[in-house]
C-alpha positions, 0 to 999 in steps of 0.5 A: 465615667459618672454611674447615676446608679452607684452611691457617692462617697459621701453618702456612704459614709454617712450611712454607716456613722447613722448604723454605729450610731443605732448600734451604740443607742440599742447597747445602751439601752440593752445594757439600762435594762439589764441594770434594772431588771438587776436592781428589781431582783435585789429589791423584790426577792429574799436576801440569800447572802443574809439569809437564816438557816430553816430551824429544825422542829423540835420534836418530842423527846421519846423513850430510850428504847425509841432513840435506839431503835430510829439510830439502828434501824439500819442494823435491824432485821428480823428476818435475817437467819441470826434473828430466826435462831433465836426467835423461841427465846423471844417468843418465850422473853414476850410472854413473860413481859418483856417488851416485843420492841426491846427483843427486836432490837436486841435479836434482829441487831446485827451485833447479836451472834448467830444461835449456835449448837451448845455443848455441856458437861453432865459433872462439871468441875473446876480445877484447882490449879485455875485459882493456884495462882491467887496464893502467889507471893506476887498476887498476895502483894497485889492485893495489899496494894488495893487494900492499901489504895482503898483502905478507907473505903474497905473500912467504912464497908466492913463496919457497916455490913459487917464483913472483914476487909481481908475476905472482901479484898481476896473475893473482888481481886479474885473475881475482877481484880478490883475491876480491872479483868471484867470480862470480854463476853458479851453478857445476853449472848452468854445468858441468852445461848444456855438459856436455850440450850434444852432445844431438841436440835441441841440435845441432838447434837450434844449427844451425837458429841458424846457418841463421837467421843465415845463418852458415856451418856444416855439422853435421859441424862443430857434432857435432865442436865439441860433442863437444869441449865435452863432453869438456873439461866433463863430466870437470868436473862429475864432479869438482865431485860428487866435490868435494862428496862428499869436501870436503862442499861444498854444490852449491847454495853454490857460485858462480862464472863463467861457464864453471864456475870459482870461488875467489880463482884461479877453478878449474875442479874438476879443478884444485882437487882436484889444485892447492889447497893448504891453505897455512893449515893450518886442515884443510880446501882453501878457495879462498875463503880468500886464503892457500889461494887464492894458494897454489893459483894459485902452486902450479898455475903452478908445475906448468905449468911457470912459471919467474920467469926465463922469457922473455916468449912462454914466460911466455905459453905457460904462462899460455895454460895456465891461460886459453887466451886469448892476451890474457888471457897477454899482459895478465898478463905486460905487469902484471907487468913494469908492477908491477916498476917502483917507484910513485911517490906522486900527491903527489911526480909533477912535471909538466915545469915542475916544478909540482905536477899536482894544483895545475896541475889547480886552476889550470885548475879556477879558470880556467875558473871566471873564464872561465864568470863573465865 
């Protein structure tokens, strides 16, 4: 039965083609707007692919010290328990005009030991036996061997300075071996600790050290051995700041000995800043360097007062100089006397019988090889 009410078929099918057609015409002009919103992006806005990075403004070149500081700032403070240790001998370093910069960056690094308790003797001397070893037949070789590699160089110093090849040779290879032993100890901190060794707290308890070890020693005694120790050594640290404000030393470069030298001759400060020598002539005093650190050491003894024809104790005298140690001359002037004698090549030495020694040690080796297999 016809229902007037319900849509033909027709009809139907003509609506839904007019909805895919709307639907189809709306996707499409979606689709163009979204191309030219695109397009006037690209056109209107900085390319980013092509795009240059920000250069970065230069700015103006600061001082050594100034560089230092901005790359360690991290590292610094003042405020920590290893600055505070030594804040007497920054207060002390600050009037006599080092800079108040250059201590901070020095006690408030972290690369700075902690101030700690300093014990001292009130007679120290050095053993012998500690430089024995120098007059060993290996080390005397040794040493003919730098001489041999840095024969020209010795010559042109001795000539100009005056002061023979041999004792040079036995000084440098003796304080350093020729550069090659300079020392593991951190140079400000070795200078720095008995340059501060007359404080109270310390001199309390190096004699509370004496007491313990039931050694003899009054406080009057202790007072006047580190009120010694603090005028030979705080002139030393004064001057290592002022090396490194004036020569742009790296404080926390610098490595040496035990009581504060450094270099192929082992200098204190104060020598350095008046003894070195740039015998290179490259502008700048390096005693790392063998031409600037040989001419330093002949330069230096020149001006203690070394003659090559000088007796024995005179040449000692001069030698207590540079290393107040009476073993330390004697060993010095005993190789130099001991390298002025002619070496003699291991393979030309004749035993009595005039046999070769290194066969005669063959002959022995094979011996007891038979006696062992029997």
């Amino acid at each position: 039965m016809f229902n007037p009410f319900q849509a033909s078929p027709i009809i139907i099918n003509k609506n839904r083609r007019n909805k895919i057609r709307l639907k189809r015409k709306f996707s499409f002009i979606k689709s163009f707007l979204l191309i030219i919103i695109i397009v006037i992006n690209f056109l209107f806005s900085p390319p980013l692919a092509n795009s240059k990075p920000t250069e970065r403004k230069k700015t103006p070149k600061t001082t050594s010290a100034k560089k230092l500081n901005a790359n360690r700032q991290i590292k610094i403070n003042c405020l920590s328990d290893t600055a505070r240790s030594w804040e007497h001998l920054r207060a002390k370093l600050s009037a006599d005009g080092i800079s108040n910069e250059l201590l901070d960056m020095t006690y408030c690094d972290s690369r700075m030991p902690l101030f700690e308790e300093v014990h001292f003797s009130l007679k120290p001397k050095e053993a012998p036996s500690i430089y024995s070893g120098f007059l060993h037949k290996k080390e005397i070789q040794k040493i003919r061997e730098q001489m041999r590699l840095h024969k020209t160089l010795l010559d042109e110093v001795a000539q100009k300075y005056k002061v023979n090849k041999y004792i040079l040779s036995a000084l440098l290879y003796v304080e350093s071996r020729f550069g090659t032993a300079l020392g593991k100890e951190l140079v400000v901190n070795r200078l720095s600790r008995v340059a501060g060794i007359n404080q109270e707290n310390n001199l309390r308890w190096v004699f509370s050290e004496y007491q313990k070890r039931k050694e003899p020693a009054t406080i009057a005694e202790l007072e006047a051995r580190a009120k010694y120790l603090e005028t030979t050594f705080y002139p030393e640290l004064l001057a290592l700041f002022q090396l490194a404000t004036e020569k742009k030393i790296e404080i926390f470069e610098l490595y040496g000995s035990k009581a504060g030298a450094f270099g192929i001759p082992q200098f204190m400060p104060l020598t350095a800043q008046k003894y070195g020598v740039d015998f290179n002539q490259n502008g700048k005093i390096s005693l790392f360097e063998l031409a600037d650190g040989i001419a330093s050491a002949a330069n230096y003894l020149r001006a203690l007062g070394w003659k090559d024809d000088l007796a024995r104790d005179k040449k000692n005298e001069v030698l207590l100089k540079y290393n107040n140690s009476l073993p330390y001359a004697t060993t010095l002037t005993r190789l130099e006397n001991l390298l002025k004698i002619p070496s003699i090549p291991i393979s030309e030495t004749k035993t009595r019988n005039g046999s070769n020694i290194a066969n005669k040690k063959k002959t022995e080796k094979n011996r007891k090889k038979k006696l062992n297999v029997n």
